[in-house]
C-alpha positions in Angstrom: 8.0 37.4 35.6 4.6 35.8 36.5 4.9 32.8 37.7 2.2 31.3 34.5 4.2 33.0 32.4 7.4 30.6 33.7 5.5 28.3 32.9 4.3 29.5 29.5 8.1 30.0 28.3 9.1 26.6 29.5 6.8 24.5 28.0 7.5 26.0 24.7 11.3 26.0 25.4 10.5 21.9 25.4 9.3 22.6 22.3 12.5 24.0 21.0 14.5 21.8 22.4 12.5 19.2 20.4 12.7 20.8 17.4 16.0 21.5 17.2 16.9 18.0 17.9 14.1 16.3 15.7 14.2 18.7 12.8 17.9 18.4 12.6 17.7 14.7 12.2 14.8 15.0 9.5 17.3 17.4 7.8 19.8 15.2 7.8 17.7 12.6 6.9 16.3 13.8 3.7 20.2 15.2 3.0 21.3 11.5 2.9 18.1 10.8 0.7 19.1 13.1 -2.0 15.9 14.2 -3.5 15.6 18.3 -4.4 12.4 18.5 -3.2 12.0 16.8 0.2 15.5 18.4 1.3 13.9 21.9 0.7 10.2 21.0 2.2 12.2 19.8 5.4 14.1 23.0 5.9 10.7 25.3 5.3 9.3 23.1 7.6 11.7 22.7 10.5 12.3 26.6 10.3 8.8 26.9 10.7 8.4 25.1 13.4 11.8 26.0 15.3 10.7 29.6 14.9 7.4 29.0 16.4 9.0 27.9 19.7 11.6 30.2 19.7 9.4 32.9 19.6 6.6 31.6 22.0 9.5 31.0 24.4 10.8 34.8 23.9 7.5 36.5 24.4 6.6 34.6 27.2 10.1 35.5 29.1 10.1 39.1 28.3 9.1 42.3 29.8 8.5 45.8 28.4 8.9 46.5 24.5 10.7 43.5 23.8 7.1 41.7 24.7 5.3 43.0 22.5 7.7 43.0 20.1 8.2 38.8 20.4 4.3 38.4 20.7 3.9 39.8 17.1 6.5 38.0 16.3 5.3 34.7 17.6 1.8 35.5 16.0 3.9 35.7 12.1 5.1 32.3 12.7 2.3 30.5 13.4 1.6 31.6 10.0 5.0 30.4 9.4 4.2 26.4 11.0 1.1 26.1 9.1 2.3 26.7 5.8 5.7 25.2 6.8 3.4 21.8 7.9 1.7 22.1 4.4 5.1 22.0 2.4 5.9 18.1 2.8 2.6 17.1 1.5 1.4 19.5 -1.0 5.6 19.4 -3.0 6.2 15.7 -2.0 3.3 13.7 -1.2 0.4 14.5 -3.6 -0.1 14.8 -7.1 1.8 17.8 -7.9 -0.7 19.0 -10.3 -3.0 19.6 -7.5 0.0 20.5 -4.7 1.7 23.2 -6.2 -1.6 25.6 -7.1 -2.4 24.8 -3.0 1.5 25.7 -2.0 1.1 28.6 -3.6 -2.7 29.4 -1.8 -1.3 28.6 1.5 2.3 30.5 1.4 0.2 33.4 -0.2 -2.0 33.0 2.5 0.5 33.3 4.8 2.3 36.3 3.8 -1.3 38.0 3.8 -1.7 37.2 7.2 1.9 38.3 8.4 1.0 42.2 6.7 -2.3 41.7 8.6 -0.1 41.1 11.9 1.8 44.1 11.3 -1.5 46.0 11.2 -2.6 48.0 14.8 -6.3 47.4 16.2 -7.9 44.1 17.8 -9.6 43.6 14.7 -7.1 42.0 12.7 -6.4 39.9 15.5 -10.0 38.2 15.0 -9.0 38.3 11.2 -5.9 36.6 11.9 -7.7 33.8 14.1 -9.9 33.0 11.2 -7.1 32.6 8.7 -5.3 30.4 10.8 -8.6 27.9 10.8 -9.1 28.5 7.3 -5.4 27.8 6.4 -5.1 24.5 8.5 -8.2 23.0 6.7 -7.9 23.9 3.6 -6.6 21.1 2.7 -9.6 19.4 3.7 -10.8 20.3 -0.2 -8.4 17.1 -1.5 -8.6 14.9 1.5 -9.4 12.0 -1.3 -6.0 12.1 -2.1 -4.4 12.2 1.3 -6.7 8.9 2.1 -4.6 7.0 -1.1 -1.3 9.0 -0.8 0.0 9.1 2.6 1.9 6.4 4.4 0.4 4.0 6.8 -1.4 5.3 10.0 -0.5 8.9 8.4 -4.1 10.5 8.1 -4.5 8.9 11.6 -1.6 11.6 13.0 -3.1 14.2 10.7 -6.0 14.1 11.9 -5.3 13.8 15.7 -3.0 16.5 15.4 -5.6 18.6 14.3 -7.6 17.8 17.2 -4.9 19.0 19.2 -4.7 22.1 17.8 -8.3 22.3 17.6 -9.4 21.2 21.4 -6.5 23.7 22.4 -8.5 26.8 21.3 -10.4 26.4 24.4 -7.9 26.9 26.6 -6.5 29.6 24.6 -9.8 31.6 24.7 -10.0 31.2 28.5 -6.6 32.7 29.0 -7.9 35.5 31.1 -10.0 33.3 32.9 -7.8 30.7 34.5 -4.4 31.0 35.8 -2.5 28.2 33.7 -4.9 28.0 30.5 -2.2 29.4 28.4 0.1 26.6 29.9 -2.1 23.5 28.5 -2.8 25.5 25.5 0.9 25.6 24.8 1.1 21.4 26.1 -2.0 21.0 23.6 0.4 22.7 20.7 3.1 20.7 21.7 1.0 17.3 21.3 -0.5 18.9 17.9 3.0 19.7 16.4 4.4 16.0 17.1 1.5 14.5 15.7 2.2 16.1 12.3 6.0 15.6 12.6 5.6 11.8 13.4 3.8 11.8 9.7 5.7 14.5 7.8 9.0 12.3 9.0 7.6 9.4 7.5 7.3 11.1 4.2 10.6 13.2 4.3 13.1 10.5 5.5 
């Protein structure tokens, strides 16, 4: 194994780790809590995101078949983590009349872009990149209620964990170009996905 790609499968294995630990206590947390609906966004969510990582950190520490195999598979779940991040707002957190037709948008989004993944040709790669920007702000078309709804300081880690994800891009496009771009890209998604957990905890547990 290359020795950026080491590095590539450990950062994310961090990730796991993280997850795993973190999303089992926000599980638990909303268990205690009781309420239907923030016990079921936590386990779409923290699914989500542990299969994200868990991917990631497969692709990146295979060879062969099984490479390819886990990179298509890591591409599906980022669908996964942004609909999976949109679940705690759009079913607990805003006004359901307006969260549930957008649960449905994104999710059906989502499973669009997973049969796009499973499509051969560069092409829907490109595709794919645009739906994941287009999924991750659409939210942006009812940010008047996320100003009055979420908790205190929560826009503050939405927003900065969109610039994570955002200013990460550029690393990710540079790939090629640099030995360890892929490396801060992953620490940039790491940043990104703990911003958004530090808020969707505060609205789950």
């Amino acid at each position: 194994m290359h020795t950026s790609e080491r590095f590539n499968s450990l950062t994310h294995m961090v990730g796991l780790v993280a997850a795993v630990v973190a999303g089992g206590m926000l599980i638990w947390a909303t268990i205690i809590d009781g309420a239907l609906w923030k016990i079921l966004s936590a386990i779409l969510y923290v699914s989500s995101l542990i299969a994200l990582y868990t991917t990631s950190t497969l692709y990146h520490a295979s060879t062969g078949i099984a490479k390819k195999i886990f990179q298509k598979l890591d591409h599906i779940a980022i669908y996964m983590l942004i609909a999976g991040s949109y679940t705690p707002f759009l079913l607990v957190e805003i006004d359901q009349s307006v969260g549930w037709p957008i649960f449905a948008v994104v999710w059906t989004l989502a499973i669009a872009g997973i049969i796009i993944e499973l499509l051969p040709g560069k092409r829907q790669r490109i595709l794919a990149i645009l739906m994941y920007f287009a999924m991750s702000y659409a939210i942006v078309t009812y940010s008047g209620s996320l100003l009055t709804d979420l908790p205190h300081n929560g826009l503050f880690w939405v927003q900065l964990g969109g610039v994570f994800y955002t200013g990460g891009v550029v690393f990710y496009v540079m790939d090629k170009k640099f030995r360890y771009a892929h490396a801060i890209w992953h620490l940039f998604v790491l940043a990104g996905s703990a911003s958004h957990f530090v808020v969707i905890f505060s609205i789950l547990a």
